[in-house]
N, C-alpha and C positions, 0 to 999 in steps of 0.2 A: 737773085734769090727768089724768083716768083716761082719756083720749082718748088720751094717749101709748101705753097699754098698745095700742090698737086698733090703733094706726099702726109698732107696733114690726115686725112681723113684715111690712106691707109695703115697712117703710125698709130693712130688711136685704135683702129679695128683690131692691129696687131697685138697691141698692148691686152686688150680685152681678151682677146684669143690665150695669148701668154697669161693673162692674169686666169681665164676660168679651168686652161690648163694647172695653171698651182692649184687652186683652190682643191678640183675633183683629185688629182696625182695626191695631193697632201692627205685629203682626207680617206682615200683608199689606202695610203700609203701605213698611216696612221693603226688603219684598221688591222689593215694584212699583217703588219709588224708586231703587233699587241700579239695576235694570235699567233703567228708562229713564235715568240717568245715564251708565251705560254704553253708550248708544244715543246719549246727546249729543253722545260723545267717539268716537263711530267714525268709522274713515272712510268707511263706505258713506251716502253721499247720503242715500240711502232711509230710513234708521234714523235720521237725524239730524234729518232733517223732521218725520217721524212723531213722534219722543219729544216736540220742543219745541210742534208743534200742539198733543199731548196736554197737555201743561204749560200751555198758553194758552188753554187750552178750560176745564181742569176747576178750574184755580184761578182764574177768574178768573167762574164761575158761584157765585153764591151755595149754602153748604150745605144750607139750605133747601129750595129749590129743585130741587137735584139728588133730593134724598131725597124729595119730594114726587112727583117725576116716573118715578124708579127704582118705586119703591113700587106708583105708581097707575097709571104708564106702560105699563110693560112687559104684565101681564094683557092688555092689548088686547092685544099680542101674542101673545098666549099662552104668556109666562114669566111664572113665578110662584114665588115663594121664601117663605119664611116673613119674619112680621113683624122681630124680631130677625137672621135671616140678608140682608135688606136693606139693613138698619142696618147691621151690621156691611159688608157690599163698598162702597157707600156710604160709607164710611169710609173705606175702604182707598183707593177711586179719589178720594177729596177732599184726605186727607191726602199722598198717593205725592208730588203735585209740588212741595208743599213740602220734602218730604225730598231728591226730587230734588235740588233748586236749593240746599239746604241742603250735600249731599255733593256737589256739582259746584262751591263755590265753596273744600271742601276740596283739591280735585283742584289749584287752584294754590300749593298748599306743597311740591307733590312737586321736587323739583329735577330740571330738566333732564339734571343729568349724571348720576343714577341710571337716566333711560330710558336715556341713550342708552348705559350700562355694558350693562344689560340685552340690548339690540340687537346690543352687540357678542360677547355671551356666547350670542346664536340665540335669544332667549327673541322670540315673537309676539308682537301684540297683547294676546292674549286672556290666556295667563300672565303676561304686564305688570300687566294689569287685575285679576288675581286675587292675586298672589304679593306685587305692590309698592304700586301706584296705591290702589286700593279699604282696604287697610289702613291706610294712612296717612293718606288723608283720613280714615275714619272714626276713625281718635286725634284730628286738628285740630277734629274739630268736634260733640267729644263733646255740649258745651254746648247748641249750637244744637239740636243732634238733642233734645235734652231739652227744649226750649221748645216746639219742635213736638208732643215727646208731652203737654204739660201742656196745650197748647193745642187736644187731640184729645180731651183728658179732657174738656175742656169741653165739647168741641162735642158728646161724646157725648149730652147732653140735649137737643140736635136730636130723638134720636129718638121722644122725648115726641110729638114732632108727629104722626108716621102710627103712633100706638098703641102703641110699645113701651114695656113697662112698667119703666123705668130708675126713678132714683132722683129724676129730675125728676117723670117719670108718676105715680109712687107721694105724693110730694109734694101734686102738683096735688090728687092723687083726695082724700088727707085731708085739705089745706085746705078744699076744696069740702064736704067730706063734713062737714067740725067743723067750720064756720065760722071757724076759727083761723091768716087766712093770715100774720099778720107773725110768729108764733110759728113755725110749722111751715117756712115759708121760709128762717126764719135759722135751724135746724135744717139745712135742707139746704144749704146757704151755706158755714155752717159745716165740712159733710161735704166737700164741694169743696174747699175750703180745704184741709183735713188733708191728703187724697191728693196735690193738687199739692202742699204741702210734702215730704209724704215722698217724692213720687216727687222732686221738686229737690233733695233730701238725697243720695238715691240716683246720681243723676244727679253730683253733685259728687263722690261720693267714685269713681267711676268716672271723670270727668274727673282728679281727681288721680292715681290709679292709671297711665292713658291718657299723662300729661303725663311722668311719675317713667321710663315702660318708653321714652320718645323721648328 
């Protein structure tokens, strides 16, 4: 077992890598998906088109894929990002449409006679969207928003693919390196497992919190 001692200090950089990958993917993810929801629900033509191509384009591309083509694509263009900063947008624009569609199917708990109190009080669109709509969906659908991040957790081991050294990369390197892949695998299995428990832990008691303040 002194093979673990070798692989300790790349499982932990991995993990960290994996973990700043969630953290930045989440909270882009977060962002991007607020706003194109709020593009879903306008009423300018234009904005409503745009959000839902974007949502039909990038979820319905494999992750793989995307991150293979961002990666290796763009340099012919002459963009170029670091390996990890690819990863992470890549994420962001993978995950956005499912958060979208996740807060846009909160959007119908809002009760109609809340807008139309608001309309009658002078409030616009856009302080509708800010003040009443966006808040309350994001209480209805604490849950789901949680499943998309557990499920963002996972996919972060995509980025093993174009070299970034996660907690999958780190994995592979010391399987290959020790010969020892069904040990060192369920090691890392295992490691997946915990974070998505604790993050669903989390995720719950914020759902309850969410549910007790409506």
């Amino acid at each position: 077992m002194s093979f673990l001692s070798g692989y300790a200090a790349d499982f932990t950089s991995g993990v960290l890598v994996t973990l700043g990958l969630t953290v930045l993917g989440w909270t882009g993810a977060l962002a991007l998906g607020t706003m194109l929801t709020a593009m879903r629900v306008s009423p300018i033509r234009t904005l409503n088109v745009a959000a839902a191509a974007y949502v039909t384009v990038f979820r319905n591309i494999p992750l793989p894929v995307q991150m293979v083509l961002f990666v290796f694509g763009l340099p012919l263009l002459g963009i170029q990002y670091s390996l990890f900063a690819s990863a992470a947008i890549v994420l962001v624009l993978y995950t956005a449409p499912f958060v979208s569609e996740t807060l846009r199917s909160g959007l119908n708990t809002v009760a109609s006679g809340e807008l139309e109190a608001l309309r009658a009080l002078g409030f616009g669109p856009r302080p509708a969207m800010q003040h009443l709509i966006l808040p309350q969906a994001f209480g209805t659908v604490v849950q789901p928003l949680g499943n998309v991040l557990i499920t963002m957790i996972k996919n972060t081991s995509v980025a093993a693919l174009v070299g970034v050294a996660d907690l999958t990369f780190a994995t592979n390197k010391a399987a290959v390196d020790q010969a020892q892949p069904f040990l060192i695998f369920s090691g890392a299995a295992v490691s997946y497992l915990l974070i998505g428990l604790i993050v669903g832990r989390l995720v719950a008691m914020i759902d309850r919190k969410a549910a007790f303040s409506r």
